[in-house]
C-alpha positions, 0 to 999 in steps of 0.5 A: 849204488847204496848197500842193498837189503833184501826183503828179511830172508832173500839173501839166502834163497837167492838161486845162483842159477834158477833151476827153470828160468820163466820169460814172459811176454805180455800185450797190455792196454791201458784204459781210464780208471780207478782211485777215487780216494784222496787218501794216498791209496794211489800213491806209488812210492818208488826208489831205484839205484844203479851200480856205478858199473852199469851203462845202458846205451842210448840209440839215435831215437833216443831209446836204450839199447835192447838188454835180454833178461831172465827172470828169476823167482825172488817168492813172496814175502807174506804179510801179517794177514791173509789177503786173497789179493796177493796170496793167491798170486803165483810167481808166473802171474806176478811176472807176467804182469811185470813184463810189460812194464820191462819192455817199455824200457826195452828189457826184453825177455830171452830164452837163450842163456847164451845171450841173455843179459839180466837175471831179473829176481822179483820179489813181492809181498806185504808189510807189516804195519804199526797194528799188525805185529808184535809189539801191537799186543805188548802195547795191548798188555802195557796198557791193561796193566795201568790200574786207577790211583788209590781208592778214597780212604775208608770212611773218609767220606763219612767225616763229621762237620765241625758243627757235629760233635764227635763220637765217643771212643777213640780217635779215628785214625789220622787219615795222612796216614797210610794204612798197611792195606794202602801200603800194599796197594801201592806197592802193587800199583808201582810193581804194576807201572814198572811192569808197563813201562818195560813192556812199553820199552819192549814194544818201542823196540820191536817197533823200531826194528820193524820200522827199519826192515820195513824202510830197508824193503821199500827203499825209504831208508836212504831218504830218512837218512837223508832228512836226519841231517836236517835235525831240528828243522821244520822241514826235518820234523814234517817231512820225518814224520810223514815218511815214518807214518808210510813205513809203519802202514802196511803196504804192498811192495815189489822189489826187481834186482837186476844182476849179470846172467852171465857172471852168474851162470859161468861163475856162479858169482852175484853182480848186481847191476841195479835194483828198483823197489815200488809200493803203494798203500795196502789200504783200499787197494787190490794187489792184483788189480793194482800191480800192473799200474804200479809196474807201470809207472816204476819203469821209468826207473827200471835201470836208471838212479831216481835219486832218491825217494819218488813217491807220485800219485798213479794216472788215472789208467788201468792196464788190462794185460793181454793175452800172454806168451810164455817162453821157457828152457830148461838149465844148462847141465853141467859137463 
């Protein structure tokens, strides 16, 4: 399994032990529904990696061996902006909705530590897009700062004809000639364009680096590594760019990382045995409504490598869950 990087600041809240482990089991029906907009609103981007240490065992039916788990609290990663969709998600309601997504790859929860497999932390949240961060503003100001050329000189328009006879006096200036005032015009000008131009700079660079943490979250950085050993190529450049154009939306994400219970309860060690990462466009979307459909179709991955990046339009399917059971016990103290 590749590196892994969690979503900015997981890595140290991660909890060696969660102090209340949460088990959930959930019904769920799936009925005819909802995303009527050709626009890639209903495309679910998914990647997933498995640590060459981790073997799930078929049975004769062709199923996988049952495998308990635990969940743990990951949090939730925010966004730029306020949306009711996903704020005012909890934990609970995240991993309940998850459940029976798990299930269906025959991840089951368990409420004794004893034999429980899995620490499952979840991890959701919002990314943010190429309009919402930092750098957007510095754009904004780059941009104010580029002033029009140099007004017309004064009197310029007013030149005579060579049919006029020219006034008496002395000679007017010779206009290739900058005066002291448009001297110091453009000097401001100049200073004004170098200024922007930093700032520019400035903001490509912050743009960069949220690009990245944005493709490390949703798990598009291998695969546009991947394309930059076709530099060059069509197929680079198209593909490249429709990649990068999903990494700078802002889009909802679910990251699932799958360690060993027991090395970490017993000896507070993290082995990460697999991570899947899945996320649809924030744009025309509801993360309440649409975090079971997309759990859904991510868990054919739960546990397994997807070789890379699978993006697919969802099923014209709603899950409607079921009333839900939740199953709790306290953390083993120690003696």
């Amino acid at each position: 399994m590749t590196e892994s990087h969690e979503p900015s600041t997981l890595a140290s809240r991660l909890l060696w032990v969660p102090a209340r482990s949460v088990l959930i089991c959930s019904a769920l029906l799936l009925t005819p529904a909802a995303y009527p907009f050709d626009d890639g609103s209903g495309v679910v981007a998914v990647y997933s990696a498995v640590s060459p240490a981790y073997h799930r065992t078929a049975q004769a039916d062709g199923s996988f061996k049952p495998e308990t788990y635990a969940f743990g609290e990951g949090g939730n990663e925010g966004g730029a902006m306020k949306d009711f969709t996903i704020d005012n998600l909890h934990f609970i309601d995240v991993a309940r909705t998850i459940a029976p997504a798990l299930a269906k790859k025959n991840y089951l929860p368990s409420k004794d530590p004893h034999q429980t497999d899995l620490l499952i932390m979840v991890y959701w949240g919002t990314t943010i897009g190429a309009n919402e961060g930092a750098f957007s503003g510095l754009y904004q100001s780059a941009q104010q700062m580029m002033r029009p050329g140099l007004p017309p000189k004064p009197g310029s328009q007013h030149l005579n004809s060579g049919s006029q006879k020219a006034p008496m006096g002395p000679p007017p200036p010779d206009p290739s000639i900058p005066t002291a005032v448009e001297l110091a015009e453009q000097a401001a000008i100049n200073s004004a364009l170098d200024q922007s131009l930093m700032i520019t700079h400035q903001a490509n660079r912050l743009r960069d680096k949220q690009d990245l943490e944005n493709a490390q979250v949703l798990g598009y950085l291998p695969e546009l590594i991947r394309l930059d050993a076709y530099k060059g190529t069509v197929l680079n450049s198209q593909n490249r760019q429709d990649l990068i154009d999903e990494v700078e939306e802002t889009r909802y994400y679910v990251v699932l990382m799958a360690y060993d219970f027991q090395m970490i309860w017993k000896k507070k060690e993290r082995k990460m045995l697999w991570e899947t990462r899945f996320s649809i466009r924030e744009h025309r979307n509801d993360f309440s409504k649409a975090l079971a459909v997309m759990a859904q179709d991510a868990s054919r991955y739960f546990g397994q490598d997807s070789k890379g990046l699978i993006r697919e339009r969802l099923p014209d399917t709603r899950v409607i869950l079921g009333e839900p059971k939740v199953l709790e016990y306290e953390q083993e103290t120690k003696k």
